[in-house]
C-alpha positions as semicolon CSV with decimal commas, in nm:
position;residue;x (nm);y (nm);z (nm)
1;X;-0,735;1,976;1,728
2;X;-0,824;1,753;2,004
3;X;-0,736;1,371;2,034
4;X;-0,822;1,307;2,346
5;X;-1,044;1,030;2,265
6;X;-0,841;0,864;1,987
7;X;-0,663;0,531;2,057
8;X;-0,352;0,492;1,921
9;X;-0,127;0,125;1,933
10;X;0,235;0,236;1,840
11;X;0,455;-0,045;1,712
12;X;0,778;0,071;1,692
13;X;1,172;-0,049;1,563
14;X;1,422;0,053;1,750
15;X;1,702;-0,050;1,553
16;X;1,570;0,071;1,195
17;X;1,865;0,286;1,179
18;X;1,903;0,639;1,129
19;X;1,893;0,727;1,488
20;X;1,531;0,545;1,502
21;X;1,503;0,492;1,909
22;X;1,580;0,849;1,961
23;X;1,332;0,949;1,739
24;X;1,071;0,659;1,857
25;X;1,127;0,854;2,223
26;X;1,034;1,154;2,050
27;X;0,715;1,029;1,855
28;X;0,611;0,866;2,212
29;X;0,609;1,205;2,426
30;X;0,424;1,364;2,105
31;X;0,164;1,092;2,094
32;X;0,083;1,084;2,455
33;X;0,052;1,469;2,476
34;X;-0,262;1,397;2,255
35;X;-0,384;1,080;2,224
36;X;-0,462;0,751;2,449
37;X;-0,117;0,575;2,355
38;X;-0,031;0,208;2,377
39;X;0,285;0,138;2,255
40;X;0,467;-0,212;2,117
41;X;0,857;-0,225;2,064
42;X;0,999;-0,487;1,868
43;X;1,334;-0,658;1,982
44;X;1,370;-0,897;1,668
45;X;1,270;-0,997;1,326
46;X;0,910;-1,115;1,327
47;X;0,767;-0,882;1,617
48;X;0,582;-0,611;1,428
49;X;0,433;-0,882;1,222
50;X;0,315;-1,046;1,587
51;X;0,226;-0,724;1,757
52;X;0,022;-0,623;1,398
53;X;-0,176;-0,948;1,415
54;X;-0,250;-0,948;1,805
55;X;-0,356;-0,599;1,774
56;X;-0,602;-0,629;1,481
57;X;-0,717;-0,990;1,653
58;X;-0,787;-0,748;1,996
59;X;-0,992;-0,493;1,816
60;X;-1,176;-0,786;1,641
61;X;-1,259;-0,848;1,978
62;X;-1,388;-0,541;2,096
63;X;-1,082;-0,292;2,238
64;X;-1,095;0,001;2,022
65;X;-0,832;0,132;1,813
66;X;-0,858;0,422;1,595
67;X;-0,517;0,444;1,437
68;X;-0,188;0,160;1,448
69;X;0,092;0,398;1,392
70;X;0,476;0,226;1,283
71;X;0,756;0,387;1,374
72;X;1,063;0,250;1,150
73;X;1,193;0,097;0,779
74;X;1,044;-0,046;0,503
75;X;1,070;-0,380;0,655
76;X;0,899;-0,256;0,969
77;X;0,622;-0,137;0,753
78;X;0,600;-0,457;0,610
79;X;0,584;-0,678;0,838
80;X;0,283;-0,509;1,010
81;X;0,109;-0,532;0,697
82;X;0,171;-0,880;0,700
83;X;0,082;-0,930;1,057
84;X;-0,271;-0,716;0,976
85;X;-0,336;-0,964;0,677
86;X;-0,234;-1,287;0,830
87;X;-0,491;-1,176;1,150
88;X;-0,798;-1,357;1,243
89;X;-1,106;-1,042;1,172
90;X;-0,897;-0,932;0,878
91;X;-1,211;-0,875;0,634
92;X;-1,382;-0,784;0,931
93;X;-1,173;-0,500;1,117
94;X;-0,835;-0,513;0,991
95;X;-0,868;-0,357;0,604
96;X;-1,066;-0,060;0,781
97;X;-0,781;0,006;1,048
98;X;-0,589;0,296;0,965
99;X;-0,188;0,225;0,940
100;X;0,024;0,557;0,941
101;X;0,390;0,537;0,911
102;X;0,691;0,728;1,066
103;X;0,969;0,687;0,927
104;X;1,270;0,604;1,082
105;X;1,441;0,360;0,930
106;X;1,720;0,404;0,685
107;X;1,627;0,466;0,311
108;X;1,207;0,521;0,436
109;X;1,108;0,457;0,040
110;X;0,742;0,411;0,162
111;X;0,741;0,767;0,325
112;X;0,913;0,898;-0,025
113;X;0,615;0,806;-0,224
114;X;0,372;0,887;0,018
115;X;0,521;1,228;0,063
116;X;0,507;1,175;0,408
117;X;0,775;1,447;0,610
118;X;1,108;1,246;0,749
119;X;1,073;1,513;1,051
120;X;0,931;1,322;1,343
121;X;0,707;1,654;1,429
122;X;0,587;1,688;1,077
123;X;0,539;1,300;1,043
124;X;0,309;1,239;1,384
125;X;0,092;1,562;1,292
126;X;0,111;1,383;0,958
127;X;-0,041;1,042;1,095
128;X;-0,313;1,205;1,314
129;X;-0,488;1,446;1,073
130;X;-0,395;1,255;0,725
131;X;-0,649;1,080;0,563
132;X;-0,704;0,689;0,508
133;X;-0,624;0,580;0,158
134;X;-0,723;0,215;0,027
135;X;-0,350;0,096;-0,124
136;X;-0,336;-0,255;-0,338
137;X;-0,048;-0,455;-0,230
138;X;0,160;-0,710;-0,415
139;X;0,118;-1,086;-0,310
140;X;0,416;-1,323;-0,345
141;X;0,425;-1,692;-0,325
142;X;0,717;-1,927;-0,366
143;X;0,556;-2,219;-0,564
144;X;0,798;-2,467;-0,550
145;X;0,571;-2,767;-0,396
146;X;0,795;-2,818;-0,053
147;X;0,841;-2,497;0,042
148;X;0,458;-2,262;-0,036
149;X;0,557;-1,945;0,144
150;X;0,342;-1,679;0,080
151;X;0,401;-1,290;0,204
152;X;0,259;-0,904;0,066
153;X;0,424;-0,598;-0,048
154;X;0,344;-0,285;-0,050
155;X;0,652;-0,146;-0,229
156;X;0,833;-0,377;-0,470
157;X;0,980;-0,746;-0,515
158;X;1,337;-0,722;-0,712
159;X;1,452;-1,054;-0,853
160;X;1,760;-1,104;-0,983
161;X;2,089;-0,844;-0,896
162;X;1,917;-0,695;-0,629
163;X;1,742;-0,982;-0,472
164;X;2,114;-1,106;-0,475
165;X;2,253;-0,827;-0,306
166;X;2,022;-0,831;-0,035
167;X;2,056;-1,217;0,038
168;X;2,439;-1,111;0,065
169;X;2,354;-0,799;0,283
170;X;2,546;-0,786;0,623
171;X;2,325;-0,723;0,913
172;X;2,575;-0,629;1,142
173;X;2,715;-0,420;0,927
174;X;2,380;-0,264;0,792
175;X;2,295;-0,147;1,189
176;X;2,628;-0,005;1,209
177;X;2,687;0,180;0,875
178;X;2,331;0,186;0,716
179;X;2,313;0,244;0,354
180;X;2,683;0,196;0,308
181;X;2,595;-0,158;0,418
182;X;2,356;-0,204;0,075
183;X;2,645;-0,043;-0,098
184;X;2,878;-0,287;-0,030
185;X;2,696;-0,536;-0,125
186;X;2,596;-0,407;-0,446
187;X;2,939;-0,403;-0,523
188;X;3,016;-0,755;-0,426
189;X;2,732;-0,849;-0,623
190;X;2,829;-0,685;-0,919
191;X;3,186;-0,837;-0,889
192;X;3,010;-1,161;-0,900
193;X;2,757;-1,093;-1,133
194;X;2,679;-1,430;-1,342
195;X;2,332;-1,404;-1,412
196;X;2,088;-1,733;-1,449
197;X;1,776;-1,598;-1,729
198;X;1,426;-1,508;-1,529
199;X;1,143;-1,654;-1,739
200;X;0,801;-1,438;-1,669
201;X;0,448;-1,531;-1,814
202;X;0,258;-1,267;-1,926
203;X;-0,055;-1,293;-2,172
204;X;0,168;-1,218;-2,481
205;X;0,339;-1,525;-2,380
206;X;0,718;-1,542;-2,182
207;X;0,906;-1,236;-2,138
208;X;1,281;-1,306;-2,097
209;X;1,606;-1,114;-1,892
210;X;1,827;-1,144;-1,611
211;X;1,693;-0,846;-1,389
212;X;1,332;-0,769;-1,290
213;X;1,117;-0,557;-1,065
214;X;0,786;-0,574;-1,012
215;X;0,623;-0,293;-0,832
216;X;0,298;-0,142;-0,637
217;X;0,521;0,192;-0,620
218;X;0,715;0,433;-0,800
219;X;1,029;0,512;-0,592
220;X;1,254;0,261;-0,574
221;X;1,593;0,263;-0,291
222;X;1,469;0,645;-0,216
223;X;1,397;0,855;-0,509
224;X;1,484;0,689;-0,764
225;X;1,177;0,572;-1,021
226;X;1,259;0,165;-1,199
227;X;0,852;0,152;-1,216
228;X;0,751;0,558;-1,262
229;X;0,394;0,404;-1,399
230;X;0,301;0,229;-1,061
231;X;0,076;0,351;-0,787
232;X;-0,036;0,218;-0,487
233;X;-0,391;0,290;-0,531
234;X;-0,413;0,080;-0,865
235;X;-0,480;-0,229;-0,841
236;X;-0,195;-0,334;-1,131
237;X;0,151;-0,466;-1,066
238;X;0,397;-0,294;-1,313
239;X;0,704;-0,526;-1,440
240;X;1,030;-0,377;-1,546
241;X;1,250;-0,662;-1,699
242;X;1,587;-0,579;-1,777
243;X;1,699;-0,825;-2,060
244;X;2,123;-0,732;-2,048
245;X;2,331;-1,044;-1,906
246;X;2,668;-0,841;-1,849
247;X;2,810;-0,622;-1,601
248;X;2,803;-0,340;-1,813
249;X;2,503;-0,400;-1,928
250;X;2,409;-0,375;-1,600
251;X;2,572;-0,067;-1,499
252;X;2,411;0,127;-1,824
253;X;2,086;-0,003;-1,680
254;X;2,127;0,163;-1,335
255;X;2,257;0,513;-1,493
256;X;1,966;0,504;-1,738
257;X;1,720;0,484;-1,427
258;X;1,961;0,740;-1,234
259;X;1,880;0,952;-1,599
260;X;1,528;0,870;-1,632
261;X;1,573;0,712;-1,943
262;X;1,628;0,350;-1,888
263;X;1,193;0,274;-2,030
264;X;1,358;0,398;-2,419
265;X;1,642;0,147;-2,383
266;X;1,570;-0,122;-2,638
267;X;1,644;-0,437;-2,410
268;X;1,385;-0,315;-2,117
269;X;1,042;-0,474;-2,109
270;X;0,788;-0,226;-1,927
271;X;0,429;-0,326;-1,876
272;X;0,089;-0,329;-1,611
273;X;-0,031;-0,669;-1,516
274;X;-0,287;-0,844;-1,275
275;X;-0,054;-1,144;-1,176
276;X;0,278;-1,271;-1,280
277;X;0,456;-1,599;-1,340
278;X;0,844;-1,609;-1,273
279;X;1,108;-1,853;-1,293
280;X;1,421;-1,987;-1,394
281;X;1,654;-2,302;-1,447
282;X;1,927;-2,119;-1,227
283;X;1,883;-2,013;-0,840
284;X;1,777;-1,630;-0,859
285;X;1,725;-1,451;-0,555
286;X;1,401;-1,241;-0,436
287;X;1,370;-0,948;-0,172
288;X;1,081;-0,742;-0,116
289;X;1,032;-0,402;-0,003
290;X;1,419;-0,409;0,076
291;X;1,393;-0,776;0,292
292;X;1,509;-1,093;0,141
293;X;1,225;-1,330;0,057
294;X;1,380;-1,619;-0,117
295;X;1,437;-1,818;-0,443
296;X;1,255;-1,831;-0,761
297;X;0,985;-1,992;-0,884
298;X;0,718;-1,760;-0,765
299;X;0,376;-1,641;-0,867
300;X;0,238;-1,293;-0,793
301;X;-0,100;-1,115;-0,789
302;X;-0,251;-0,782;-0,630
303;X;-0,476;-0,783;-0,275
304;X;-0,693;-0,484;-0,425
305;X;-0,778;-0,222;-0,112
306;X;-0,548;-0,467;0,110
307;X;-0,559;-0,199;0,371
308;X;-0,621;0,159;0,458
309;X;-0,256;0,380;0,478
310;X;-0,300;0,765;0,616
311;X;-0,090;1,019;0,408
């Protein structure tokens, strides 16, 4: 097929992990063997979201674009989502652009549910002749009245033992040893573990527990499924509340999702909503798609057909 004529902006991570510049190198001398390629590399936290929102602000202004193509993680991913939101022409241009996604980052959950190939071959070919799909995406917004922070996900915000575990996450270590880094601090975490109770309004009234996700998707840290109800096309949220307060507890919980069978345990709440209500007397950490995002209280809702993803 010829691309010739298509103009592609590639916004790419570098230090995603798994071997993600070598791979980035790749995708670029793919890419520019058939398309007209522009290409954005990040060098910190907060770039992709910049590069996202200067490129949809550009095309509002005329330069065409056909396809913004990210090259990295989860958090990659999501910060260019962010960056397309936040962007001045949004309702105009941005929800139409198409976003495609290589993954090279560590754990690529995103790519897992979209089915999109972890091969960087497979992957471009992937992004080029895939089609656009409207997705929903998940907004979050800390409420507390000093600090109104407000970001989207696409995959899942986990509050409670993993939002902990990410705050404690070690950066360094997590570029050097990848997924051993999220280990570790699952572990710590669990050593810890001291749950405060999460509080979540939902129209049957307040849904207590200690550990909740709520999701846009199904997978959840790479195949595994807290949420197997949720799709990204749907424009639900779907809450899994985990209402066990010990480590065991705990541990049981994980194994029963490892099993599949965690929805028949009696102390899990499943259900679909349109917006959410969370909070607690303790301080309970939040992360989303895999980033940390904070401290309850929050409120979320769904962005229905946010933007157009091509799998």
């Amino acid at each position: 097929m010829n691309f010739c004529s298509v103009k592609v902006r590639l916004i790419a991570n570098p230090i995603a992990g798994g071997g993600a510049l070598r791979s980035i190198e790749k995708a670029q001398k793919l890419l520019k063997d058939k398309v007209t390629l522009s290409t954005f590399i990040t060098q910190k936290k907060g770039d992709a979201t910049r590069f996202a929102k200067e490129s949809v602000e550009a095309i509002h202004r005329g330069t065409k674009t056909d396809l913004i193509i990210v090259a990295g993680g989860d958090g990659t991913f999501n910060e260019v989502i962010n960056g397309v939101l936040s962007s001045e022409g949004y309702a105009q241009k941005g929800k139409d652009i198409p976003l495609a996604l290589l993954p090279v980052g560590i754990t690529n959950v995103l790519a897992k549910e979209l089915g999109i190939p972890e091969r960087i071959e497979k992957a471009v070919n992937a992004a080029l002749t895939g089609t656009p799909r409207k997705v929903s995406l998940g907004r979050i917004v800390i409420t507390r009245r000093s600090s109104l922070v407000t970001r989207h996900f696409c995959l899942m915000a986990g509050i409670g033992f993993d939002g902990e575990a990410v705050f404690r996450l070690n950066e360094n270590i997590k570029r050097i040893s990848g997924k051993g880094a999220h280990i570790i601090s699952g572990v710590n975490s669990l050593i810890k573990y001291n749950p405060p109770l999460i509080e979540i309004k939902v129209p049957e009234g307040v849904a207590t527990g200690y550990t909740a996700v709520v999701s846009k998707a199904s997978c959840y840290g790479g195949y595994f499924k807290v949420t197997p109800r949720a799709s990204l096309t749907e424009p639900t949220l779907d809450l899994c509340l985990f209402k066990g307060s010990t480590r065991m507890d705990l541990l049981r919980f994980v194994f029963g999702v490892i099993m599949k069978r965690h929805l028949n345990f009696k102390d899990v709440f499943y259900g679909k909503f349109s917006e959410l209500e969370i909070s607690s007397k303790g301080n309970v950490h939040v992360q989303i798609d895999g980033d940390y995002f904070g401290t309850l209280p929050v409120k979320i809702d769904v962005v229905k057909d946010a933007v157009s993803i091509v799998w």
